[in-house]
N, CA, C and O atoms as a GROMACS GRO file, in nm:
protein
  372
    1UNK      N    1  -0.244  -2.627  -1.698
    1UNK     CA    2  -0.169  -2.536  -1.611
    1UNK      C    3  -0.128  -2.613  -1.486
    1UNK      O    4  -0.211  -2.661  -1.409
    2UNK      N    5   0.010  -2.624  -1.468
    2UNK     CA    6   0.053  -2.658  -1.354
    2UNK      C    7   0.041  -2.607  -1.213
    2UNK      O    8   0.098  -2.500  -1.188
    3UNK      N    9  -0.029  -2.671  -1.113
    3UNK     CA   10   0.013  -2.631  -0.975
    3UNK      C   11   0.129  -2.581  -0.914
    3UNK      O   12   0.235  -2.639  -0.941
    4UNK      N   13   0.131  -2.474  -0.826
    4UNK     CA   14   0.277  -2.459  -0.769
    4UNK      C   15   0.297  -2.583  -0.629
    4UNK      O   16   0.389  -2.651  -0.585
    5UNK      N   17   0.200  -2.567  -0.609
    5UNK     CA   18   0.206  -2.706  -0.464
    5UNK      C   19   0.053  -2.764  -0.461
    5UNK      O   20  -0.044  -2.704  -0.506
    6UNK      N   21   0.050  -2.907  -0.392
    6UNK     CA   22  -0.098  -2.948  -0.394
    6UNK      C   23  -0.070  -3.014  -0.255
    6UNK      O   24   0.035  -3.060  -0.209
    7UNK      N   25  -0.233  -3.002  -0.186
    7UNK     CA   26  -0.220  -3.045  -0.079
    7UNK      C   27  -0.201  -3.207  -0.066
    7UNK      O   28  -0.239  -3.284  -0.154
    8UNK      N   29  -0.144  -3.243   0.039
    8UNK     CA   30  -0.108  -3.367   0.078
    8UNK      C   31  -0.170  -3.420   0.224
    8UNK      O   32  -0.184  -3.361   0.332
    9UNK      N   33  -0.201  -3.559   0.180
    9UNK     CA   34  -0.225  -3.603   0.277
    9UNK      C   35  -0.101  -3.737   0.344
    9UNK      O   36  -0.065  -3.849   0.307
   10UNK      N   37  -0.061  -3.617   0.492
   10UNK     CA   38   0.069  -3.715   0.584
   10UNK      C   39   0.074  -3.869   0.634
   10UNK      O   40   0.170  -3.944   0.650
   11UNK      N   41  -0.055  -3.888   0.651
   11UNK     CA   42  -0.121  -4.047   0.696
   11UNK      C   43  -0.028  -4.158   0.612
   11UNK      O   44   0.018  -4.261   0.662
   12UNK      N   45  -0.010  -4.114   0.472
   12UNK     CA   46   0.060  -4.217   0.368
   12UNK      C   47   0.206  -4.223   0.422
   12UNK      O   48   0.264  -4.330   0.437
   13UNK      N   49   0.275  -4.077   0.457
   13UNK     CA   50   0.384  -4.105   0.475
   13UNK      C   51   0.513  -4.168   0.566
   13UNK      O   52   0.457  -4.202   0.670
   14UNK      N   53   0.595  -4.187   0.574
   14UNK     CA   54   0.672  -4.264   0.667
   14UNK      C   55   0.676  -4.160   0.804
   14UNK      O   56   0.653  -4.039   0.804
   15UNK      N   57   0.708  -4.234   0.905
   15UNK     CA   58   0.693  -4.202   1.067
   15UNK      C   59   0.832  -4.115   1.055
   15UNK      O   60   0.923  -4.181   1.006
   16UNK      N   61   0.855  -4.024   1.078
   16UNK     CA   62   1.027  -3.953   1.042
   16UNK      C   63   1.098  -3.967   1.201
   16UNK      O   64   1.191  -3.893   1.232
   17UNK      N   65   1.025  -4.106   1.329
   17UNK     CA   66   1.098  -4.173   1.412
   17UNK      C   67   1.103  -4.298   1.429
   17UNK      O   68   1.175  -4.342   1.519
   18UNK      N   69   1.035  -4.377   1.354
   18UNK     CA   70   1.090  -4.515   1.338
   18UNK      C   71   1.100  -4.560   1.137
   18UNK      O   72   1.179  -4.645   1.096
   19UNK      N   73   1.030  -4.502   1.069
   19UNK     CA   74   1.017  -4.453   0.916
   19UNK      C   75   0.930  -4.631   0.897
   19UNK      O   76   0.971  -4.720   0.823
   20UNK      N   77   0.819  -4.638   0.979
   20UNK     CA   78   0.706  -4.731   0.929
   20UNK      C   79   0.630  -4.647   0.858
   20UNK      O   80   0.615  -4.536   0.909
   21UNK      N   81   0.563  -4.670   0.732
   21UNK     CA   82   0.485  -4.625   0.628
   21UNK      C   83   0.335  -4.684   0.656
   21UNK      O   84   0.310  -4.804   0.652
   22UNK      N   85   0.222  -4.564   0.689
   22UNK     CA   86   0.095  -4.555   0.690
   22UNK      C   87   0.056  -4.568   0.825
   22UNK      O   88  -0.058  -4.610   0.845
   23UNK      N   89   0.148  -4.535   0.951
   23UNK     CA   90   0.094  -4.534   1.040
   23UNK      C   91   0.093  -4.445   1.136
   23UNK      O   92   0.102  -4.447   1.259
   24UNK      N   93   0.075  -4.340   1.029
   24UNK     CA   94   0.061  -4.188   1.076
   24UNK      C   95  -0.078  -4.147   1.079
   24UNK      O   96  -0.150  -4.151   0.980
   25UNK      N   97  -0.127  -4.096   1.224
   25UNK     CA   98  -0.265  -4.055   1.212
   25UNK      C   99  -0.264  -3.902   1.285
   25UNK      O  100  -0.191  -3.855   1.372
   26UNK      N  101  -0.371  -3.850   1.214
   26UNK     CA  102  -0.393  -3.713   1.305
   26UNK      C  103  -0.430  -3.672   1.436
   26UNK      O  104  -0.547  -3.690   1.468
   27UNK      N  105  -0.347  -3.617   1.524
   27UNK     CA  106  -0.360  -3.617   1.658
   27UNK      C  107  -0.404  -3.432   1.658
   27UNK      O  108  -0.379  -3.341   1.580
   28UNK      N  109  -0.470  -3.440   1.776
   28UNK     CA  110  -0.554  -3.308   1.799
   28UNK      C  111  -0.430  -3.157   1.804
   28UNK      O  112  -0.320  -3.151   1.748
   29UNK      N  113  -0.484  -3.076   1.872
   29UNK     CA  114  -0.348  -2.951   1.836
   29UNK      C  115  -0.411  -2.929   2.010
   29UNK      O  116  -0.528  -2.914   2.045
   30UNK      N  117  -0.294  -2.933   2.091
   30UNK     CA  118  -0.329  -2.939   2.271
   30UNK      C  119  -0.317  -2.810   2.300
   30UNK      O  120  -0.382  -2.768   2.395
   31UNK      N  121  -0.238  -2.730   2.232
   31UNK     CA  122  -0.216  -2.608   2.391
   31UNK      C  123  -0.254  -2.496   2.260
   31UNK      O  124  -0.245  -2.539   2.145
   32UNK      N  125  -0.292  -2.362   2.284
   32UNK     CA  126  -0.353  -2.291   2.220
   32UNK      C  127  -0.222  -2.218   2.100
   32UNK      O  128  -0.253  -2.149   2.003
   33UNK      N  129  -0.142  -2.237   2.122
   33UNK     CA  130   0.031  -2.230   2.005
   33UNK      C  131  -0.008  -2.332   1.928
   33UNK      O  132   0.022  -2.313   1.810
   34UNK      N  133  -0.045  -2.398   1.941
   34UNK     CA  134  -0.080  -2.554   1.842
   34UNK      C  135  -0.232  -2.507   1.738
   34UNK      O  136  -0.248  -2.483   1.618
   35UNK      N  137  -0.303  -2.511   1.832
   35UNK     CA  138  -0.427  -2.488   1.746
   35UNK      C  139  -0.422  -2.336   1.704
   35UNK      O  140  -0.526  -2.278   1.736
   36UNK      N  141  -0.327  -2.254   1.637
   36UNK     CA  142  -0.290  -2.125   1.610
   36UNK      C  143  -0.252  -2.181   1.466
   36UNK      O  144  -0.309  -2.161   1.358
   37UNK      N  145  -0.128  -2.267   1.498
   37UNK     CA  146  -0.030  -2.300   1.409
   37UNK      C  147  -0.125  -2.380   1.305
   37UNK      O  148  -0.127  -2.349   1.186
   38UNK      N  149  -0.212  -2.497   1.362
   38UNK     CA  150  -0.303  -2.608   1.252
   38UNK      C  151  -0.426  -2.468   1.168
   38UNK      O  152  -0.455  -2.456   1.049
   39UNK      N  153  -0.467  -2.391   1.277
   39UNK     CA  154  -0.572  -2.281   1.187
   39UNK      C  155  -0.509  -2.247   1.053
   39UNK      O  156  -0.559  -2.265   0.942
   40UNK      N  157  -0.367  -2.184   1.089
   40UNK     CA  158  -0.296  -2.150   0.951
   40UNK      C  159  -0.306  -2.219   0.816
   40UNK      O  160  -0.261  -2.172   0.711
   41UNK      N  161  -0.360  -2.319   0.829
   41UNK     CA  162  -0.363  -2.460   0.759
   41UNK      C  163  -0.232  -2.482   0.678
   41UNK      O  164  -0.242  -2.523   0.562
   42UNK      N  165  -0.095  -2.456   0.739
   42UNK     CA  166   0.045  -2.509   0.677
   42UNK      C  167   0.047  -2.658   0.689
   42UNK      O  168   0.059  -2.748   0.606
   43UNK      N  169   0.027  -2.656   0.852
   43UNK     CA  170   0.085  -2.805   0.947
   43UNK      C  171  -0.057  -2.829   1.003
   43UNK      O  172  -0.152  -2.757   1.036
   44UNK      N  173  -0.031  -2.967   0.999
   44UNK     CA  174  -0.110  -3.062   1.090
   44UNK      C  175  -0.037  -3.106   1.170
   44UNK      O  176   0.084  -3.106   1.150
   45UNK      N  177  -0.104  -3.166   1.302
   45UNK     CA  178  -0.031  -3.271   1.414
   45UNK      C  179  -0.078  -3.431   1.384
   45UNK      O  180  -0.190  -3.480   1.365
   46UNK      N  181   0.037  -3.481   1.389
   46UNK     CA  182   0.008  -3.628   1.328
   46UNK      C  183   0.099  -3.705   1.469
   46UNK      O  184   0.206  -3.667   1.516
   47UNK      N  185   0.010  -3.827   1.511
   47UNK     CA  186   0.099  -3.945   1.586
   47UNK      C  187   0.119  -4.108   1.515
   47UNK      O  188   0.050  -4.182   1.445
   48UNK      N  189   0.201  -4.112   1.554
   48UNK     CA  190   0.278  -4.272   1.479
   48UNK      C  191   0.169  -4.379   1.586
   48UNK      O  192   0.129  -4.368   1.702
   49UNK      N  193   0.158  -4.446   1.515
   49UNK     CA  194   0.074  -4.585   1.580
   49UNK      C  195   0.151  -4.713   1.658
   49UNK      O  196   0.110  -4.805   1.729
   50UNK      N  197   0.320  -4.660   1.596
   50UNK     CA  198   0.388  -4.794   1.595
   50UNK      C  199   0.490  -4.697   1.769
   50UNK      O  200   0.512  -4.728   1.886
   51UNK      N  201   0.511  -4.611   1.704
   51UNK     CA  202   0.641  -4.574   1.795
   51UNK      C  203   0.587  -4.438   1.891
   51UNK      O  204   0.665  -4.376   1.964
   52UNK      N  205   0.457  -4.406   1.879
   52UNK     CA  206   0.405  -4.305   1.931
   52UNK      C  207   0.495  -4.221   1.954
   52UNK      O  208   0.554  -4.206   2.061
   53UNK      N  209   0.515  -4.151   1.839
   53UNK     CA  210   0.585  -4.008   1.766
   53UNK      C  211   0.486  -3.912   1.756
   53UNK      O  212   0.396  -3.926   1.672
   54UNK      N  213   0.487  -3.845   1.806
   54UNK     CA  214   0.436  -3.711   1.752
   54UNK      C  215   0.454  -3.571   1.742
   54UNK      O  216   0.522  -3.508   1.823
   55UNK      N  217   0.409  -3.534   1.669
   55UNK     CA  218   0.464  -3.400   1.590
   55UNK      C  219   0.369  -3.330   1.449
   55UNK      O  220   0.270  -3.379   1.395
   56UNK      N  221   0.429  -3.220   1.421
   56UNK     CA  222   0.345  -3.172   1.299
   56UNK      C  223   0.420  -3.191   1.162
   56UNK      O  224   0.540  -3.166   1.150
   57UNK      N  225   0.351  -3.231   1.073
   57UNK     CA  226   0.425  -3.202   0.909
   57UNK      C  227   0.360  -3.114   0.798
   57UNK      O  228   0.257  -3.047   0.801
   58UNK      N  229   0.420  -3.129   0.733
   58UNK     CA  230   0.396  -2.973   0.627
   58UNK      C  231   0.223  -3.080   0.514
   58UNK      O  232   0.194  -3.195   0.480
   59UNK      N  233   0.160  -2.929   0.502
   59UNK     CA  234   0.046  -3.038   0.481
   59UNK      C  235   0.072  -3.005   0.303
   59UNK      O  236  -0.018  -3.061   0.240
   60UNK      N  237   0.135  -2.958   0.245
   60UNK     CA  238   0.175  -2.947   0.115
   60UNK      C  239   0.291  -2.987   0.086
   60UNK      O  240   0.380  -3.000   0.170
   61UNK      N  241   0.305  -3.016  -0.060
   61UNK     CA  242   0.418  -3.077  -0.161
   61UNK      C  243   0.456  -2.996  -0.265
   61UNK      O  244   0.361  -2.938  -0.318
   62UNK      N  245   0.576  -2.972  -0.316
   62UNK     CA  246   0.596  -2.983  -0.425
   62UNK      C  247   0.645  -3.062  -0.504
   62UNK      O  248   0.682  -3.170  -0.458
   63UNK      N  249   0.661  -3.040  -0.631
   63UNK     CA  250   0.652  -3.127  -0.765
   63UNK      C  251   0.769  -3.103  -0.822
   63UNK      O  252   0.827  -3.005  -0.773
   64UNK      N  253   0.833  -3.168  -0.923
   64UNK     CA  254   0.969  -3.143  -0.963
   64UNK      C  255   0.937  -3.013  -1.081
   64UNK      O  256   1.028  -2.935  -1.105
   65UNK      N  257   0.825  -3.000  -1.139
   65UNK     CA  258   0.768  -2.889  -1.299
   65UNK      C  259   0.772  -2.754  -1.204
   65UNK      O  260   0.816  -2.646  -1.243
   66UNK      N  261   0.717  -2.779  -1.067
   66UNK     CA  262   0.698  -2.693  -0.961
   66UNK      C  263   0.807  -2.593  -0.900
   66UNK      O  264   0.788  -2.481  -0.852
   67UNK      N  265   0.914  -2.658  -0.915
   67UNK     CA  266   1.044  -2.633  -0.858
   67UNK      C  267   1.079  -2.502  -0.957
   67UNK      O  268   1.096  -2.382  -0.940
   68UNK      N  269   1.080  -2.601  -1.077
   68UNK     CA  270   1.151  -2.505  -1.206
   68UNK      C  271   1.070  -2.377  -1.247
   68UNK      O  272   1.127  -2.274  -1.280
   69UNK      N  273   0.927  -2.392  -1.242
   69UNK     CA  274   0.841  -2.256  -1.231
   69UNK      C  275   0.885  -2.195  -1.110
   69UNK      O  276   0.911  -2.077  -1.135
   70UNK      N  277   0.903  -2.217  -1.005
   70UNK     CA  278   0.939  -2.094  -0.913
   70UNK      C  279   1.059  -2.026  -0.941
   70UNK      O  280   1.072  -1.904  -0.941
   71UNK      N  281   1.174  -2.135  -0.973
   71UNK     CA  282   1.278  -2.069  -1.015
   71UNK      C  283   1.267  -1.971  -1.107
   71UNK      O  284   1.326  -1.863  -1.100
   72UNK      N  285   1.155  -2.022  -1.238
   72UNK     CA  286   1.176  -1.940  -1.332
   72UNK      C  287   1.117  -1.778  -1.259
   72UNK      O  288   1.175  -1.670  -1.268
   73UNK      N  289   1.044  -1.794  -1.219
   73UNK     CA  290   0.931  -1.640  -1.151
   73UNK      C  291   1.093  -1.596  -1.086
   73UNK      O  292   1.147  -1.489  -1.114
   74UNK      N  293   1.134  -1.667  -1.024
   74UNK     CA  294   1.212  -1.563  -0.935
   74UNK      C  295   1.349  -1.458  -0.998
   74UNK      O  296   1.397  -1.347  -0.974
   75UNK      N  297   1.381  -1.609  -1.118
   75UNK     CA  298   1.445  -1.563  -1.189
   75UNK      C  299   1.456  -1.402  -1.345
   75UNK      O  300   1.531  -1.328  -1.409
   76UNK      N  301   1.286  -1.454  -1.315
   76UNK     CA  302   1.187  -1.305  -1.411
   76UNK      C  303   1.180  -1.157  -1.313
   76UNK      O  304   1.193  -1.041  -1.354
   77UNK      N  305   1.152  -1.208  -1.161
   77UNK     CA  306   1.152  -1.071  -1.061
   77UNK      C  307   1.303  -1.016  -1.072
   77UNK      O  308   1.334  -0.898  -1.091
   78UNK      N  309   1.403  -1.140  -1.054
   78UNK     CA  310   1.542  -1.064  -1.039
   78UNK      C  311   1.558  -0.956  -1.151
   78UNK      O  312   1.581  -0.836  -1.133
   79UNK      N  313   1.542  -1.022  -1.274
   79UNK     CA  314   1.556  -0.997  -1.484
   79UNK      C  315   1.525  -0.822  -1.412
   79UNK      O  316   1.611  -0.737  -1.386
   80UNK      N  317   1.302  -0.806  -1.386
   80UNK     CA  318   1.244  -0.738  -1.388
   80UNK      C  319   1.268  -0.599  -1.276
   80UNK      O  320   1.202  -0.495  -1.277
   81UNK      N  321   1.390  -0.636  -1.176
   81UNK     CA  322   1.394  -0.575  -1.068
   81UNK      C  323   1.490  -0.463  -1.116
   81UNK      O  324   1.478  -0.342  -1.098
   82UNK      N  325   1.621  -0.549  -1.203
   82UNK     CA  326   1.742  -0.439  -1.265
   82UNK      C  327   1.684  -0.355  -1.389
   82UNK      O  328   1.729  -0.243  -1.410
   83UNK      N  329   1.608  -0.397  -1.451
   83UNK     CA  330   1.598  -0.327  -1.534
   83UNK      C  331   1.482  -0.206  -1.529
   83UNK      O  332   1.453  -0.130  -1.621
   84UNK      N  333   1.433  -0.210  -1.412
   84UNK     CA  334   1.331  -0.124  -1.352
   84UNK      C  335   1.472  -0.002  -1.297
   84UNK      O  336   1.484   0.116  -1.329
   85UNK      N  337   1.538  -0.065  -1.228
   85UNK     CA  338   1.633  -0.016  -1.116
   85UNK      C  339   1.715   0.066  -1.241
   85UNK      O  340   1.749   0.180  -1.212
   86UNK      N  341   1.743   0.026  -1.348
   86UNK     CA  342   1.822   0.074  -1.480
   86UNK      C  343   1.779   0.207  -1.515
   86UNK      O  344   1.839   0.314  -1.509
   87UNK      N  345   1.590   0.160  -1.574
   87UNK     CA  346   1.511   0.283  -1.587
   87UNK      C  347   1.507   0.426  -1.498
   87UNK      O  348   1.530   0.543  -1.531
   88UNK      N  349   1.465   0.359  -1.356
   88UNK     CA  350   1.461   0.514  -1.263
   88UNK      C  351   1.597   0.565  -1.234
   88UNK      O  352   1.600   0.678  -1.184
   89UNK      N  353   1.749   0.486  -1.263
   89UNK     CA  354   1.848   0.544  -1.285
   89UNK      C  355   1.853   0.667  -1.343
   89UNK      O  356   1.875   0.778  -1.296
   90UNK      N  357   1.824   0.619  -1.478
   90UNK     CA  358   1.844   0.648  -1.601
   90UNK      C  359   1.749   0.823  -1.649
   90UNK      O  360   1.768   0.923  -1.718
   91UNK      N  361   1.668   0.776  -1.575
   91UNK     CA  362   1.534   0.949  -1.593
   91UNK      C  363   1.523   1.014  -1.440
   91UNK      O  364   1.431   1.091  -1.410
   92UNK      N  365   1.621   0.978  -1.352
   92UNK     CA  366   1.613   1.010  -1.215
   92UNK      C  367   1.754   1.113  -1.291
   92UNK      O  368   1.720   1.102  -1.409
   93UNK      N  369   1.822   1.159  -1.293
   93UNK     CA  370   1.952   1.253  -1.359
   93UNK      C  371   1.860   1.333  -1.428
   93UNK      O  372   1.900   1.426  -1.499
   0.00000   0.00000   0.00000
C-alpha cells in the first residue's frame, strides 16, 4: 500500500537562496507565530550555513504514484458527488 506523502527530512535539500545542497540546518521557531506554526508539525525553520538564509519548508513530500491516487480519490468524490446529487433529485419530486 502506497503512502499519500512521507515525511522528509530538509537538511538534504538545496538552500532555495544560494541552492548549496546539505547545508541546511534547523534553526529554533523565535516569536510565538513561529512556534504555533512548527507545533502544527507542517513546517520546520531551517538556516543555510553558507548564505545564512532562513526560513521554513514543508516537512513532507509527495511521490509521483501519490499524485495519481489523489487525483484518482478526487476524481471518485466528483463521480460520487453527481450521482448522489442525481439520486436526491430524483426521490426529492
Amino acid at each position: 500500500m502506497d503512502e499519500l506523502s512521507f515525511k522528509k527530512d530538509a537538511s538534504f535539500d538545496k538552500c532555495p537562496n544560494c541552492n548549496s545542497v546539505g547545508k541546511l540546518r534547523r534553526s529554533r521557531a523565535k516569536s510565538p507565530i513561529e512556534q504555533g506554526i512548527k507545533k502544527l508539525g507542517i513546517f520546520n525553520y531551517y538556516r543555510c550555513r553558507e548564505c545564512d538564509w532562513r526560513g521554513r519548508l514543508l516537512n513532507f513530500g509527495f511521490g509521483g504514484i501519490s499524485i495519481k491516487t489523489i487525483l484518482l480519490y478526487l476524481f471518485l468524490m466528483f463521480v460520487t458527488a453527481v450521482i448522489v446529487k442525481f439520486i436526491v433529485q430524483k426521490f426529492a419530486m
